[in-house]
C-alpha positions as CSV (number, residue, x, y, z in Angstrom):
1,X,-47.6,45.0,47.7
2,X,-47.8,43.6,44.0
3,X,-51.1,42.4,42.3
4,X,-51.2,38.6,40.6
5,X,-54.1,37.8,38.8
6,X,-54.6,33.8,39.4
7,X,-56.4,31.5,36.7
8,X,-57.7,28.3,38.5
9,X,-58.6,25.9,35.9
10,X,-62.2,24.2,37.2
11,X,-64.1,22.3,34.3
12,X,-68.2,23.4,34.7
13,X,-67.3,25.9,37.2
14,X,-69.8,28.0,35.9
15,X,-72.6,25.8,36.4
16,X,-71.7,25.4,40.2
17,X,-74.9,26.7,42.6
18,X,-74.3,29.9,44.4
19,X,-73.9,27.7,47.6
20,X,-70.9,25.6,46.4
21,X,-69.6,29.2,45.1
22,X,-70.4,30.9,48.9
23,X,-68.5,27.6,50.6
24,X,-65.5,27.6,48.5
25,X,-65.6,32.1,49.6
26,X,-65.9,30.8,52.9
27,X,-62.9,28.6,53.1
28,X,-60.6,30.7,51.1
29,X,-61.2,33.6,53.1
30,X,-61.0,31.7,56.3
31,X,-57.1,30.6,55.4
32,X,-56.8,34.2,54.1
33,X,-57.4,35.6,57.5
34,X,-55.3,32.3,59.4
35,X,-52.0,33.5,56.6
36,X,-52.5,37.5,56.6
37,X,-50.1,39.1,54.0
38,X,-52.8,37.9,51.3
39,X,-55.6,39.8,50.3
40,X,-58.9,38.3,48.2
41,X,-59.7,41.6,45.3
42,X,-62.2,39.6,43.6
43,X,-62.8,36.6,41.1
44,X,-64.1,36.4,37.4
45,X,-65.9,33.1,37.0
46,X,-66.7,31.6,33.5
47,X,-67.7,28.3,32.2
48,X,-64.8,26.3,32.6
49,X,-62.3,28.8,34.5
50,X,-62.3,31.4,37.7
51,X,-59.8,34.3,37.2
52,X,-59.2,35.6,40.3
53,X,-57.3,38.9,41.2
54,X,-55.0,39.0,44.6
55,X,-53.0,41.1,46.6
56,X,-49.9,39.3,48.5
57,X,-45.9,38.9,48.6
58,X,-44.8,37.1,46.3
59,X,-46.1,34.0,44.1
60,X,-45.4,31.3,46.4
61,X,-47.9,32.9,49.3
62,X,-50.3,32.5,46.7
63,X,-49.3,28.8,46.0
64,X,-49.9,27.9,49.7
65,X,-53.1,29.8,49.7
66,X,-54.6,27.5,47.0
67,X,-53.1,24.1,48.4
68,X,-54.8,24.8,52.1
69,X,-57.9,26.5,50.3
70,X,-57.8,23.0,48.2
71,X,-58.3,25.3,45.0
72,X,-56.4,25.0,41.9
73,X,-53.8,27.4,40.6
74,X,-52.8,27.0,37.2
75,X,-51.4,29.8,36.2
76,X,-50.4,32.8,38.6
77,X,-49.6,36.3,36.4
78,X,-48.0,39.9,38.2
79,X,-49.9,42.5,37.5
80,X,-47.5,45.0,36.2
81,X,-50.5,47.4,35.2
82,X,-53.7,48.5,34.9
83,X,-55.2,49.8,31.2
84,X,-58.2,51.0,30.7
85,X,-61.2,53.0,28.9
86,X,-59.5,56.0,30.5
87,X,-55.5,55.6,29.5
88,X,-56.6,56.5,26.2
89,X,-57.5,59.8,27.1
């Protein structure tokens, strides 16, 4: 199943308490599991922006996975690879 790497646009995002962070982990997974096809890898969160990596179909799973998770998807990207310290060698 292809890999999408999501950027959710969320100004002060990285000022947010761990509890507001642990809620919002709560809710997505809890629509994750309702949907199935969609898979949570993990998420990147900066100051103004969480990059999130996940596992589903197509694009527009994705897309109804932010609007019932009430989270923001700006910009969703297909992984087509993975480079790193170790293609070099």
């Amino acid at each position: 199943m292809p890999k999408f790497v999501i950027e959710r646009d969320m100004p002060e995002v990285g000022k947010l308490p761990p509890q507001q962070l642990q809620a919002a982990s709560r809710k997505s997974s809890s629509v994750m599991q309702e949907m199935g096809q969609i898979h949570w890898v993990q998420s990147y969160v900066t100051d103004d922006k969480i990059y999130c990596v996940y596992v589903a179909p197509d694009e527009d799973t994705i897309r109804r996975h932010a609007q019932q998770s009430g989270l923001p998807a700006n910009r969703i990207s297909r992984i087509r690879s993975l480079v790193d310290a170790t293609t070099g060698e």
